[in-house]
N, C-alpha and C positions, 0 to 999 in steps of 0.2 A: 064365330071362330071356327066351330067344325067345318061348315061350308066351304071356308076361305082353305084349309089345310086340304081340304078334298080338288079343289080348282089349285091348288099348288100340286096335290100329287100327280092329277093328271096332266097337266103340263107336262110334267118330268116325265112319264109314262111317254106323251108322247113325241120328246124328244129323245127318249130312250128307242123308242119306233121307230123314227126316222134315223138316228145314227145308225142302227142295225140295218136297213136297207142300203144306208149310203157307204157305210163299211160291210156290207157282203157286196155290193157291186164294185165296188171301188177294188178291192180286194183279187175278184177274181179278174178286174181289168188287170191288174198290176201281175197278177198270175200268168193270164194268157197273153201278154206283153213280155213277159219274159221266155214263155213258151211257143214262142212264134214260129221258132225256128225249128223244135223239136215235133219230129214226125211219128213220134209212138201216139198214139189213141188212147192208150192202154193207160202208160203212164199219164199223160194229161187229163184225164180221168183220175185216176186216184189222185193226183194232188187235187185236182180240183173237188175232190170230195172230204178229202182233209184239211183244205182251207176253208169250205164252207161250214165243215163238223159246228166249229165253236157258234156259231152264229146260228144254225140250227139248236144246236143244246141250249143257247140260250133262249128264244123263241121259245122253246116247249118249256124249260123252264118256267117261263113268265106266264105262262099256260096253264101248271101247276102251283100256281102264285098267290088266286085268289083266295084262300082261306090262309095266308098268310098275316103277320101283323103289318100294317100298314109301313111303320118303320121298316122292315123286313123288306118290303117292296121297294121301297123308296132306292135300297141299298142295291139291291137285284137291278132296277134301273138306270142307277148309274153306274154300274156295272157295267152294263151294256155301252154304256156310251163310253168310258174308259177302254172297253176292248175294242172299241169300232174306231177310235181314235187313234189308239194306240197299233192296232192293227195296220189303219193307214199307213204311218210314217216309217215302222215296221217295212211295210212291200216297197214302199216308195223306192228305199235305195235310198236314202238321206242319211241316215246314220249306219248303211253298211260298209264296212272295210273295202275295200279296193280286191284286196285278195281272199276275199270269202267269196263262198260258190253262188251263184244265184239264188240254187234249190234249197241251201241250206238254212235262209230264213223263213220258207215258204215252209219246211219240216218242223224248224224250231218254234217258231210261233202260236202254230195250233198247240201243239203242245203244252207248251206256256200257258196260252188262254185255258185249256181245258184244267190245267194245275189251279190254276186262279180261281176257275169256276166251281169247282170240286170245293175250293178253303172255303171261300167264300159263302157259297151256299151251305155249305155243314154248319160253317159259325153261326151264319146269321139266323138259321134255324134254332141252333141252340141259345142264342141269346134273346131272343125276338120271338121267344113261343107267345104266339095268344094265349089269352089265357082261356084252361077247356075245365069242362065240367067236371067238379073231382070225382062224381060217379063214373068217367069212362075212364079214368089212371086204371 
């Protein structure tokens, strides 16, 4: 049974892996697709750095994962794929108004995901401690 639960979590791990590749490229296509036009450097750089944020925070995240509970992880990685999904449909322009600015989802999203990532990882920390040696309390 533990075997089978370990080939399930990596599974998830590595579909968590690939969503995050595929939603930070995806991502900044849908970025520099709307940024076609605009000729700052400057600016297409910070955004581009603030749409990437969440998908790096989450990477080092999972980084610092491993002395997690395994439920704890599980959570962390669908995570990942929940932001990388939702990120997509997000840039895409499929559920933006007509009359919202381009830039303004490309602002509001990171955002978002970093809100998400913030609860999410506090909770699941505190609910999903391993359990540690009561000598080191």
């Amino acid at each position: 049974m533990k075997n089978k639960n370990n080939s399930t979590q990596r599974f998830i791990k590595i579909i968590a892996l690939v969503s995050l590749v595929v939603g930070t490229a995806g991502s900044l296509y849908f970025m520099f697709n709307v940024s076609r036009e605009n000729n700052s450097v400057v600016l297409i750089g910070l955004f581009t750095f603030w749409v990437l944020s969440p998908f790096v925070g989450l990477f080092v995240v999972k980084n610092f994962s491993t002395s997690w509970s395994a439920i704890a992880r599980i959570v962390l990685y669908w995570l990942m794929v929940v932001l990388a999904i939702g990120s997509l449909i997000a840039y895409s322009d499929v559920l933006t108004p007509d009359t919202a600015k381009p830039a303004f989802i490309f602002l509001v999203v990171p955002l978002a995901s970093w809100f998400l990532i913030v609860i999410v990882v506090i909770t699941v920390r505190k609910l999903f401690k391993k359990n540690s040696d009561p000598k080191q309390t």
